[in-house]
Kinemage of the C-alpha trace (Angstrom):
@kinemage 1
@onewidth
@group {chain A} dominant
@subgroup {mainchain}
@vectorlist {calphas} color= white
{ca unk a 1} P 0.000 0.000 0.000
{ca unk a 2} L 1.871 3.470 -0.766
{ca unk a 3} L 2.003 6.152 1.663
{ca unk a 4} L -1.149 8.315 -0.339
{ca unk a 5} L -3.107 4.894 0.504
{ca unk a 6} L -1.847 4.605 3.708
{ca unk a 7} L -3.043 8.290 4.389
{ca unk a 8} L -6.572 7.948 2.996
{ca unk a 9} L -7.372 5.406 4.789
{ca unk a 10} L -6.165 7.050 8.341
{ca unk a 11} L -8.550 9.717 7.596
{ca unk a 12} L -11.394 6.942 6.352
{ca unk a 13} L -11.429 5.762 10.194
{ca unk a 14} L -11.279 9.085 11.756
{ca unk a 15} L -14.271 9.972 10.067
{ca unk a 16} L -15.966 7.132 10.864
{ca unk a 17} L -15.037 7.459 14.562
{ca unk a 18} L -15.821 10.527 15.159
{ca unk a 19} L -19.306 10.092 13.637
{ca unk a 20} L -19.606 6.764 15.829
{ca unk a 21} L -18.951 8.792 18.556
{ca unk a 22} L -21.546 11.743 17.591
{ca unk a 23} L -24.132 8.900 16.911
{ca unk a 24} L -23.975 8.267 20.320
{ca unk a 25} L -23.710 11.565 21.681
{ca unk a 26} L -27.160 12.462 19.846
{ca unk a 27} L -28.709 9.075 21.095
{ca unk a 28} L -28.387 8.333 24.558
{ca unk a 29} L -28.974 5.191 25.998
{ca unk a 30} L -27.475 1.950 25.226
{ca unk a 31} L -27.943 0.756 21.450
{ca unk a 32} L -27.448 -2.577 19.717
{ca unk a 33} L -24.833 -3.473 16.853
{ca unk a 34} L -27.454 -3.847 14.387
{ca unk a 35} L -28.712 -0.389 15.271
{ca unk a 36} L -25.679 1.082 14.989
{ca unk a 37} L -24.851 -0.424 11.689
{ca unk a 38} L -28.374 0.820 10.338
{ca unk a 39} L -28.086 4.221 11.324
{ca unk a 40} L -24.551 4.261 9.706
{ca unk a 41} L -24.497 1.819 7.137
{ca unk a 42} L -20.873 0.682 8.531
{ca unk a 43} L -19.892 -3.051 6.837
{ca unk a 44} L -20.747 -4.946 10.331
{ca unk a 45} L -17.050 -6.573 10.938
{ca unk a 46} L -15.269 -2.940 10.504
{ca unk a 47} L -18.150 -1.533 12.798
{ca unk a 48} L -17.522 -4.322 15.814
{ca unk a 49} L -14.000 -3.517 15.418
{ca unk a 50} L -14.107 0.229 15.736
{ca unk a 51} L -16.633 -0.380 18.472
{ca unk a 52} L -14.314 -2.628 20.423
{ca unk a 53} L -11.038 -0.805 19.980
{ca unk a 54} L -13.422 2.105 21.548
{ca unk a 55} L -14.551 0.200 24.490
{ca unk a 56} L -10.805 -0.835 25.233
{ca unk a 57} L -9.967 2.965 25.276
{ca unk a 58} L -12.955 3.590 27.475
{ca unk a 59} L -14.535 6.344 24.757
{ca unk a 60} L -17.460 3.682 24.568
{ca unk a 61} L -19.262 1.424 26.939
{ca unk a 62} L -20.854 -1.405 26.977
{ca unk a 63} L -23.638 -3.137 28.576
{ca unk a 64} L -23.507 -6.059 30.947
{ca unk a 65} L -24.237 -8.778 28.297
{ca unk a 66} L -21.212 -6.570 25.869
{ca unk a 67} L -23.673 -6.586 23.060
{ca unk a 68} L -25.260 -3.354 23.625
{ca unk a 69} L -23.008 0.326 23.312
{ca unk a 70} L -23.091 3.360 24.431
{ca unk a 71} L -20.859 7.008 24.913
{ca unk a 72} L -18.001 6.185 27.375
{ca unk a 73} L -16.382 8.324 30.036
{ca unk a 74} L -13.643 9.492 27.724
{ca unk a 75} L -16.011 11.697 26.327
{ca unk a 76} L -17.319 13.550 29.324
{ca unk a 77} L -13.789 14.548 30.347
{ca unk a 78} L -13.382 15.893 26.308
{ca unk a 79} L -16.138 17.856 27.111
{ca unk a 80} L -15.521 18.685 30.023
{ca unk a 81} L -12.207 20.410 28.897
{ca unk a 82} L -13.804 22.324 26.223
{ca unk a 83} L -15.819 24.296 28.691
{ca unk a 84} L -12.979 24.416 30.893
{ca unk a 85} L -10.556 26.159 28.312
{ca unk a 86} L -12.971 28.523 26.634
{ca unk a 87} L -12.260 31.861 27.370
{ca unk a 88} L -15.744 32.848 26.980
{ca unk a 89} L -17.010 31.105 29.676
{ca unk a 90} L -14.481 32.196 31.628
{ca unk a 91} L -15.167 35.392 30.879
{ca unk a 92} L -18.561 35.474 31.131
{ca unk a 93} L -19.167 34.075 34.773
{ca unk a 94} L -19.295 36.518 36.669
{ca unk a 95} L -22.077 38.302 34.215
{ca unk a 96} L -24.111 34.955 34.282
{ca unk a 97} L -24.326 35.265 38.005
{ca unk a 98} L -25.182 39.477 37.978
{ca unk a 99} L -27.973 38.366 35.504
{ca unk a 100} L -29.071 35.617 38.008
{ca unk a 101} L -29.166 37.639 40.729
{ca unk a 102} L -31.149 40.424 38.836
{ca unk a 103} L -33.569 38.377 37.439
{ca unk a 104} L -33.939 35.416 39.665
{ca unk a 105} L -34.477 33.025 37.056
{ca unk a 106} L -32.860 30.373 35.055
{ca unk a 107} L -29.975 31.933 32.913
{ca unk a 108} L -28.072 29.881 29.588
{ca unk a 109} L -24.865 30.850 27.632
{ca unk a 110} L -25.009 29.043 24.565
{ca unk a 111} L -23.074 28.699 21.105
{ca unk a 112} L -23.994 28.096 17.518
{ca unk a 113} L -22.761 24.705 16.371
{ca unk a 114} L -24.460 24.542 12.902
{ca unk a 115} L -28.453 23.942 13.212
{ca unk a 116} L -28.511 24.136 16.914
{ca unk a 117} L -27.715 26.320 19.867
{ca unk a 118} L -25.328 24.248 22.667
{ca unk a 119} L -25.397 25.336 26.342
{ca unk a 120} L -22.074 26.127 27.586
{ca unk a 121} L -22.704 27.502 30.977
{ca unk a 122} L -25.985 27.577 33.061
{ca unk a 123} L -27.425 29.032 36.307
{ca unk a 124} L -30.296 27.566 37.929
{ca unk a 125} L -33.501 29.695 39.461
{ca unk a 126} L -33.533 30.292 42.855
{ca unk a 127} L -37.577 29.525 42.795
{ca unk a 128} L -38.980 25.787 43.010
{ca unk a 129} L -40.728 25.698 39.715
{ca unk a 130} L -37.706 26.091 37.174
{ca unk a 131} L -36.509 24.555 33.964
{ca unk a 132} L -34.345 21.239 34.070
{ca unk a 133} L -31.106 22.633 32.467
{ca unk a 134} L -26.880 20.980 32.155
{ca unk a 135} L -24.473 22.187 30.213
{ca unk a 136} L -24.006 20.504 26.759
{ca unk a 137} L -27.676 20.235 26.337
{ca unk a 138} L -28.241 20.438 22.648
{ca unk a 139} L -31.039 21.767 20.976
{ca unk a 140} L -32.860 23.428 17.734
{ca unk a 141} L -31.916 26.744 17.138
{ca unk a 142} L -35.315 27.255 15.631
{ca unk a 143} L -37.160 26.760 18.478
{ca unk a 144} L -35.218 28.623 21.375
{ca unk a 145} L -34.741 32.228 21.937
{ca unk a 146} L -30.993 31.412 22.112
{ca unk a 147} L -31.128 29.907 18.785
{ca unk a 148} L -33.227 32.700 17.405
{ca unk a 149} L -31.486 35.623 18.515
{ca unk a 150} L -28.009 34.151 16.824
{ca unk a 151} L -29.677 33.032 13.255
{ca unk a 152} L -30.953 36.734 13.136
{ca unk a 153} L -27.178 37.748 13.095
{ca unk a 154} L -27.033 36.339 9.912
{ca unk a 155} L -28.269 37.029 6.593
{ca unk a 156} L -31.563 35.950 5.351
{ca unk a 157} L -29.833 33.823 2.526
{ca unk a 158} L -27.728 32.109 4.779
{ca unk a 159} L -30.352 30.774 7.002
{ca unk a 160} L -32.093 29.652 3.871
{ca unk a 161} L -28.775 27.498 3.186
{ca unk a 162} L -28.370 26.520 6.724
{ca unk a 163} L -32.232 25.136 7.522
{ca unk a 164} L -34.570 23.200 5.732
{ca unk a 165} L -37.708 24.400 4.251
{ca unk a 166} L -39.861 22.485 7.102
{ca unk a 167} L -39.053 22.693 10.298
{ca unk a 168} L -38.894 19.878 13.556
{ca unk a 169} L -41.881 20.858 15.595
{ca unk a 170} L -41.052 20.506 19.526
{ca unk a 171} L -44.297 21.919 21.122
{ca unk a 172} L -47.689 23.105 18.975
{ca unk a 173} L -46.299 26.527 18.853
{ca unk a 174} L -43.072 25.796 17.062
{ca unk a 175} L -42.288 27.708 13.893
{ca unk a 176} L -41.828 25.016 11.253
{ca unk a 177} L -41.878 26.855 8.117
{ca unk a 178} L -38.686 28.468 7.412
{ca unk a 179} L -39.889 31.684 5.836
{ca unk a 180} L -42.362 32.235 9.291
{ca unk a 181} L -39.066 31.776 10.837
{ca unk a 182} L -37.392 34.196 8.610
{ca unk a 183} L -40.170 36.734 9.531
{ca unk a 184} L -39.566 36.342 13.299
{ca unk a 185} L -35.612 37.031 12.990
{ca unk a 186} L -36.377 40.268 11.081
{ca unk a 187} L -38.119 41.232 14.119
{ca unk a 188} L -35.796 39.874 16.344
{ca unk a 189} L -33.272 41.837 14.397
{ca unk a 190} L -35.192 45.327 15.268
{ca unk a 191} L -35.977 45.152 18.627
{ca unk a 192} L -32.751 43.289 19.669
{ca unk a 193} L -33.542 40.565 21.207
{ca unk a 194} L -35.679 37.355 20.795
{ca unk a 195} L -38.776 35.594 22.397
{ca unk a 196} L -39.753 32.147 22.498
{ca unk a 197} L -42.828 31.627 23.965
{ca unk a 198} L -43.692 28.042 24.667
{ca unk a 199} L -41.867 27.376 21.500
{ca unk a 200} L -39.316 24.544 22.583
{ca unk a 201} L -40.520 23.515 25.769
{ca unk a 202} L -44.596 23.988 27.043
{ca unk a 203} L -45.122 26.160 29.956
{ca unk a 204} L -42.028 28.055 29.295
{ca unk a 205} L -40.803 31.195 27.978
{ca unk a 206} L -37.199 32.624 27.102
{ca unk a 207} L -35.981 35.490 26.023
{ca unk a 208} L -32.524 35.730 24.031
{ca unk a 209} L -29.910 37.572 22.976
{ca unk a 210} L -26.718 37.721 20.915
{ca unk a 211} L -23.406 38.718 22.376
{ca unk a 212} L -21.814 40.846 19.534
{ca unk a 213} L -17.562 39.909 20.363
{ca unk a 214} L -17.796 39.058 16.548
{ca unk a 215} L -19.986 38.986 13.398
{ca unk a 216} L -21.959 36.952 13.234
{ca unk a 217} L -22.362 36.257 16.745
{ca unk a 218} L -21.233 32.610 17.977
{ca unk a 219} L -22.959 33.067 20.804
{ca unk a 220} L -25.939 34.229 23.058
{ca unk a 221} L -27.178 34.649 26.303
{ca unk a 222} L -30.821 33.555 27.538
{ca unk a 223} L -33.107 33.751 30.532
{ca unk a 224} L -36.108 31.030 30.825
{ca unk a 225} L -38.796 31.270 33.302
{ca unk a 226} L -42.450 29.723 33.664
{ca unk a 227} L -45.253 31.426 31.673
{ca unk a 228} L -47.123 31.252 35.274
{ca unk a 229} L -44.389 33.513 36.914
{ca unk a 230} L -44.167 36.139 33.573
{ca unk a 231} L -45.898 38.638 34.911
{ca unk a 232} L -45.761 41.920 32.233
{ca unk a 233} L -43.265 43.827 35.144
{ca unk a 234} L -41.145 40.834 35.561
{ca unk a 235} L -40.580 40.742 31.483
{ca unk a 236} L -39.616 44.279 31.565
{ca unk a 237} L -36.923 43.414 33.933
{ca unk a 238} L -35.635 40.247 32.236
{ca unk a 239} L -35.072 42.238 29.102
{ca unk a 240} L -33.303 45.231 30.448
{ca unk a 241} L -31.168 42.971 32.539
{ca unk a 242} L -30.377 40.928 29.400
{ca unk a 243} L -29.398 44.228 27.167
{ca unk a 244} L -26.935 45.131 30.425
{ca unk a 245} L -25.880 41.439 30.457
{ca unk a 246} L -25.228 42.315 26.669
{ca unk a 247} L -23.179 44.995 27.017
{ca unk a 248} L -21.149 43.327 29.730
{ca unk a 249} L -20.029 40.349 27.626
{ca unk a 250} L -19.267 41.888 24.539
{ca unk a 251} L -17.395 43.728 26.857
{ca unk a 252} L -15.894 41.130 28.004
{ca unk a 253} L -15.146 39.206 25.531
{ca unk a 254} L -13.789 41.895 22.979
{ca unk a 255} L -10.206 41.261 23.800
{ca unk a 256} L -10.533 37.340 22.959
């Protein structure tokens, strides 16, 4: 085999670990051979090979019968890294916890990663009733007010190319047409900020908005708190303290 050989197929299993690795990520729970080899039409010998040389490294774990996989430990401590080392976070702590105090509700920094927003840093509500929340959470951009406010940093064509023409409804008042989406960023766009109301999750609202260290923004801070608490006063408050939490980051994180 020459050395070009040699080289593509390096970069053949690297690929096809890493999206091993994502299929799990996105799929948690334990999951069979044959479901793994449908979802990513692996030939079955290379895929139980991969799989154990994962297990033996611990990025992959199997179940007490070893015929059933799933994400290993490895993986958490990757992740767990990547918040670590980003000088975002870092640098946006001890905002998170101003806009925590000032609000009393759950607060999210989150990041683009193509389609969907990513939480990178959370801080709970002080009340009972609040959101279930962790960092690395991943979800549609289209349906949260994180997602929202950082599509509407981008142009109209490029949202076109980045979503599909129908949209994954979460709750019955998702947007899932993509131009009704496009609608709602040019007025997220003009008043600075963006809403979802019962959107992504029922019984909850969030409001959203884009730190603005670059163009476009990577990413966004949000505060989430029960339509039963949203009292007219109380959303007043949440916004201004989001447009100071704003100003704070970017801020911040100009310098980065």
């Amino acid at each position: 085999m020459s050395a070009g050989e040699t080289g593509a197929s390096q970069v053949k299993s690297a690929v096809r670990t890493v999206e091993l690795l994502e299929f799990f990520a996105g799929r948690p729970g334990m999951h069979s051979l044959a479901d793994v080899q449908t979802a990513l039409g692996y030939p079955k010998s290379s895929l139980y090979m991969l799989l154990r040389t994962l297990v033996d490294l611990d990025w992959v774990e199997t179940d007490a019968t070893g015929t059933r996989y799933g994400i290993g430990v490895r993986a958490l401590l990757v992740g767990t890294s990547y918040i670590d080392g980003d000088e975002v976070v870092a640098a946006a702590r001890p905002t998170l916890d101003r806009l925590s105090d000032d609000t009393t509700e759950t607060i999210h920094l989150a990041r683009l990663d193509g389609t969907n927003v990513v939480y990178l840093a959370t801080r709970q509500s002080e009340h009972y009733l609040r959101p279930f929340t962790r960092v690395g959470r991943r979800l549609p951009a289209h349906s949260t007010s994180l997602g929202k406010a950082l599509l509407a940093t981008h142009s109209d064509e490029r949202v076109r190319a980045m979503l599909p023409e129908r949209l994954d409804r979460l709750t019955e008042h998702t947007i899932t047409e993509r131009e009704r989406l496009i609608e709602e960023l040019a007025l997220v766009r003009e008043r600075g900020y963006a809403i979802d109301r019962e959107e992504n999750t029922l019984g909850l609202s969030c409001f959203g908005i884009a730190i603005p260290y670059r163009t476009p923004a990577r990413d966004a801070v949000s505060c989430s708190v029960p339509v039963a608490r949203l009292t007219p006063a109380h959303e007043q408050l949440i916004k201004e303290a989001l447009f100071d939490a704003r100003d704070r980051l970017a801020l911040a994180a100009r310098h980065l």
